[in-house]
Structure formats: structure tokens, C-alpha cells
C-alpha positions in Angstrom: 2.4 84.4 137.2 0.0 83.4 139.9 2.1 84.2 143.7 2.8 80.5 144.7 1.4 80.5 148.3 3.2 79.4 151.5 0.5 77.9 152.9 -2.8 79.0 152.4 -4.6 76.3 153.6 -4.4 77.7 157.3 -7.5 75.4 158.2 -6.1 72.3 156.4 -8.5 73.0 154.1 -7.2 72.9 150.1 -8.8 76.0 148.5 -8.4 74.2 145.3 -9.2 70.6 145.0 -9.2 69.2 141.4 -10.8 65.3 141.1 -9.8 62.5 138.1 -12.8 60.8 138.1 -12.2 57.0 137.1 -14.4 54.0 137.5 -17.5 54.0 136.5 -16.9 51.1 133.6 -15.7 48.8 136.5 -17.9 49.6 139.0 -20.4 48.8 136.7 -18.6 45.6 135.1 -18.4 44.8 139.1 -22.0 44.5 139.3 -23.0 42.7 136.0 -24.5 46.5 134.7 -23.9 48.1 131.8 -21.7 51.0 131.5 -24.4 52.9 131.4 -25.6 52.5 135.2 -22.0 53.2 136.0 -22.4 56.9 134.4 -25.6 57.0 136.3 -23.7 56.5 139.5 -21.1 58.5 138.6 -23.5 61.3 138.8 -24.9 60.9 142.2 -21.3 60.8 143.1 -20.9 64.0 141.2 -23.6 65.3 143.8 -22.7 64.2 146.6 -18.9 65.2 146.3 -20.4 68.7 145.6 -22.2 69.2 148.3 -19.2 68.2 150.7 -16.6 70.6 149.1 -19.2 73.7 149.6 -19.9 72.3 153.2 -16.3 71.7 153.9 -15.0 75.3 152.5 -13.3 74.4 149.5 -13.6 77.5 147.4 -12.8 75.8 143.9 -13.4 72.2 142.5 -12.7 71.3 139.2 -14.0 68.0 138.2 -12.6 66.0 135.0 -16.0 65.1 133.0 -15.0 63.9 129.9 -11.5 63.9 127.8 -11.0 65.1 124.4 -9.4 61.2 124.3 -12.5 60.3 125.1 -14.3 61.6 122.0 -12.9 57.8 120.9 -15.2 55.8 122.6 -17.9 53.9 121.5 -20.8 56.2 119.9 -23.5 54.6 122.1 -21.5 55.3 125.7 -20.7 59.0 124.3 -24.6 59.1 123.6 -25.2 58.0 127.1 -23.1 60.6 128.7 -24.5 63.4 126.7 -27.5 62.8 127.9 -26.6 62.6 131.8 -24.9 65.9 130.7 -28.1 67.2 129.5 -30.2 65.5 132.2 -27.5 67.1 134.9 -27.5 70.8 133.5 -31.4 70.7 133.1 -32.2 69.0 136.8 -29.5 70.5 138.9 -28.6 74.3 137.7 -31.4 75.8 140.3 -30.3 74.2 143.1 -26.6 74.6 142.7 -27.9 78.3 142.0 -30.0 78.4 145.4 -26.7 76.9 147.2 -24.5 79.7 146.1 -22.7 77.4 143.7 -21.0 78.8 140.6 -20.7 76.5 137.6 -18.1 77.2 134.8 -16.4 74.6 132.3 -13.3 74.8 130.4 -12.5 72.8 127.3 -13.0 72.5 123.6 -17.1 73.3 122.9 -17.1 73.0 119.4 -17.2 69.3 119.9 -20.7 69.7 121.6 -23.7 69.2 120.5 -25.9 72.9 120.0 -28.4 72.5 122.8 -25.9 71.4 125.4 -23.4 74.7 124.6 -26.7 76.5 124.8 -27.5 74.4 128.0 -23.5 75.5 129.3 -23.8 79.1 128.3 -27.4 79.1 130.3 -25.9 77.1 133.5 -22.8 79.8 133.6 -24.7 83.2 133.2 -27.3 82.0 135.5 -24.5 81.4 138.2 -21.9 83.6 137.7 -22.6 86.0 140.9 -22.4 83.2 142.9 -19.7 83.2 145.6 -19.8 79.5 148.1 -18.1 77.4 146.1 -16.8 77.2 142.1 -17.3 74.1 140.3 -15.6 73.9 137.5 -16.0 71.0 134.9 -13.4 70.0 132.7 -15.4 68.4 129.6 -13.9 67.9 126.2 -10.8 69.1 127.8 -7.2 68.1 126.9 -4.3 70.2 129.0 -2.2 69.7 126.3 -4.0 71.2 123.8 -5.2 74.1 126.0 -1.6 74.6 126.3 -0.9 74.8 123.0 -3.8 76.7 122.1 -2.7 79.4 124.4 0.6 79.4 122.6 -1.5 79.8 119.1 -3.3 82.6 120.7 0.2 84.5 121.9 1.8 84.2 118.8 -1.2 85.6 117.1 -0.7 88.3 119.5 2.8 88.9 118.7 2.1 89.7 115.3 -0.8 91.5 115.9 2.0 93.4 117.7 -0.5 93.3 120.7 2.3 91.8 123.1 6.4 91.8 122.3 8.0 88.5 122.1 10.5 89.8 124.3 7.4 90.2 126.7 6.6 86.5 126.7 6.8 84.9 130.2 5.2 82.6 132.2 2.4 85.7 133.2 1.8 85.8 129.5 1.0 82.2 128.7 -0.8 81.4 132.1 -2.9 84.5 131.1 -4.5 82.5 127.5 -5.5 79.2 129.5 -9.2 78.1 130.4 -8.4 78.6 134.1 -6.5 81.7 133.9 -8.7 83.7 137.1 -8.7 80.9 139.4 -6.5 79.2 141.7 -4.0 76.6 140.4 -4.9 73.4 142.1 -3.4 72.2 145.7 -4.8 69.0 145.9 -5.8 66.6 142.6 -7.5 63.6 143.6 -7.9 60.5 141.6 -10.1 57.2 141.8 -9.9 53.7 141.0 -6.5 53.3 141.9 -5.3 54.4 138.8 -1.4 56.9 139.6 -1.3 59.1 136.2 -2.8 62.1 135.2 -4.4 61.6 131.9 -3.7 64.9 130.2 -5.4 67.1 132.9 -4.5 70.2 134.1 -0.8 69.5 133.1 0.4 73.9 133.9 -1.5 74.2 136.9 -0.4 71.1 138.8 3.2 72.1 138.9 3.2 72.1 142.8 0.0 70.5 143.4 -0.7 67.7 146.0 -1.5 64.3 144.7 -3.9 61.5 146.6 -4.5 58.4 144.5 -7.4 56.1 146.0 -8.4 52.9 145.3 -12.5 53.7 145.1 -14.2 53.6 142.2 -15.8 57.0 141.6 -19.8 55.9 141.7 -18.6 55.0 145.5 -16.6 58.4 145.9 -18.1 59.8 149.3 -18.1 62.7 151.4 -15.8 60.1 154.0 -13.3 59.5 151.2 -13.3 63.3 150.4 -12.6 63.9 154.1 -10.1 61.3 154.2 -7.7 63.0 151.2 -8.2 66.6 152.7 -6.4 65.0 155.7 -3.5 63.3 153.8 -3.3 66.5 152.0 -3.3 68.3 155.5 -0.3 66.1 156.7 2.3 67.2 153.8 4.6 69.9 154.4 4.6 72.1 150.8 7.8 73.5 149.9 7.5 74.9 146.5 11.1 73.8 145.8 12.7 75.7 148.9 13.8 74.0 152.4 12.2 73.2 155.6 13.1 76.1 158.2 
């Protein structure tokens, strides 16, 4: 099991900040737009947000992209964020790369098209050296079906008579998830005023920090960023044990 920290954010600083990223429909609804230009803003807030967690010292942000619930949704709008995918990996892999920004995702890729898991497997070798900050992107991702993946893969392991059942513990599950060499999350953000956490990184945010704001993600800012480090710097994290 990963050592639950007693406070390792010494500089108020979360070294893990994970983001729900909601609004882009009503932002765009908002402005008489289609969905579409929503997206489009969504990704500029993708940027921007980015840029702030490298400059601010977050080591790790994980950023919800797309749901495997959202594999429902109408063909054209999945069309349309395939291609910002595509038009993100292509346009913004060498300058994440020149800013010391390693990129990794986690989720199911045999939902993807080809070119964009060749476009993912590109994006990750190219970065994987890199140190500032890792950006990890949660798309076709469902927590509970990582979960139980990971349960598939131990029991294949059992009776491969690779592990013992009697060896089964929290180290041994935690081990077969997508984010099983990184940091569980201190602080999960979410926008547009939405307070659930839509099948997302279900394990890992057993002691995690919570910020719900009311901003649509297309006006997410390096301000708003700021402004949930400092809420998150004003709890006191107990882990489940008392206050000296």
C-alpha cells in the first residue's frame, strides 16, 4: 500500500491534484454555440491549467478527458472530441516535451480509434524522461472497471500460482491499477458546480481533498486553480487519526 502521508504538502502545495472537468455543453449552451466551441474551449482551458500546475509545483495532474459513460453520447460530439484529441496530441506534444512535461493516460484504449493509440503511444515514449510535472489523462476511463479489471488480473494470477490468495491485500490490488507508480490524489477538483465524482479515481481518493466550484471548465483559470490550492491548504488532513 502506498505510505499515507502526514502532510506532504509542506509548501501548501498538493503534490497531486486530480480535475473533473464539467461544463463545456453549458458554457457553450450559455453563449448560443454549439457544443462543439465548448470542447474547443475546453482545451485552451486544458492549456492554461497546465501551464499553472508546472509553474506552481504540482508534481502530478491527472485530468478526466472523457468517461467510458461517455462512449453514449451522440456520434457527432464523440467525433468532435476525437478530433480535438488528435488536434491536441499532434499540436501540443513538443512543447509539453520542451517544458519538461510528461504525458501518460490511463483507461480502456481498445475503444480508440488506431491513429490516436498510435498518436498516445507516440506522445508517451516521447516524454517519458521528463521530470517538471506529470500529466496524466484519464480518457475512456471508468474507476470501477479499472477496479475490477485489476481483480480479473489478480485472480488470473492466483491460478497462475504467480501470487497466493492468502497474499492478497490492499498492496496487491493497488499494484494492477492504471495509476499504480504515482501518487494517490490530495486534492480532486471539480467544475460547474456539479458535488459527485462520476466514476473517477474511486481507490485512490480514499483520503483525498475535495473542492467543488461553480466555473464552467472553458473559464477554468490559473486564478481559480490558485484559489482551490488555498482551500485545500486550509484543511487540516487526518487520515482517520486525531488532532494532537
Amino acid at each position: 500500500m502506498k505510505p499515507v502521508p502526514t502532510q506532504p504538502e509542506s509548501n501548501g502545495i498538493p503534490v497531486h491534484v486530480a480535475i473533473i472537468m464539467d461544463g463545456n455543453g453549458r458554457w457553450a449552451k450559455a453563449k448560443g454555440l454549439p457544443r462543439a466551441a465548448g470542447h474547443a474551449q475546453g482545451a485552451e482551458a486544458v492549456r492554461r491549467t497546465v501551464k499553472a500546475a508546472s509553474d506552481l509545483g504540482i508534481q502530478y495532474l491527472t485530468l478526466y478527458g472523457f468517461s467510458l459513460e461517455n462512449w453514449k453520447r451522440p456520434a457527432k460530439e464523440i467525433a468532435d472530441l476525437m478530433g480535438l484529441l488528435r488536434l491536441y496530441l499532434r499540436k501540443e506534444i513538443s512543447e509539453l516535451h520542451r517544458e519538461g512535461v510528461r504525458i501518460r493516460f490511463i483507461g480502456d484504449r481498445s475503444m480508440l480509434a488506431a491513429d490516436i493509440i498510435s498518436l498516445i503511444e507516440m506522445s508517451e515514449q516521447k516524454t517519458r524522461a521528463n521530470t517538471k510535472l506529470d500529466l496524466v489523462i484519464a480518457l475512456s476511463y471508468g474507476s470501477r472497471q479499472e477496479i475490477t479489471a485489476a481483480v480479473r488480473q489478480l485472480v488470473e494470477d492466483v491460478a497462475a500460482g504467480e501470487i497466493s490468495a492468502d497474499a492478497i491485500d490492499e498492496n496487491a490490488l493497488e499494484g494492477r491499477l492504471y495509476t499504480a507508480d504515482m501518487p494517490d490524489p490530495d486534492l480532486i477538483v471539480r467544475t460547474s458546480g456539479e458535488q459527485r465524482i462520476s466514476n473517477f479515481l474511486l481507490w485512490q481518493s480514499a483520503y483525498a481533498e475535495f473542492v467543488f466550484t461553480d466555473v464552467l471548465w472553458p473559464d477554468f483559470s490559473r486564478e481559480k486553480l490558485e484559489d482551490s490550492i488555498e482551500e485545500f491548504s486550509r484543511r487540516e488532513r487526518r487520515y482517520g487519526a486525531t488532532t494532537a
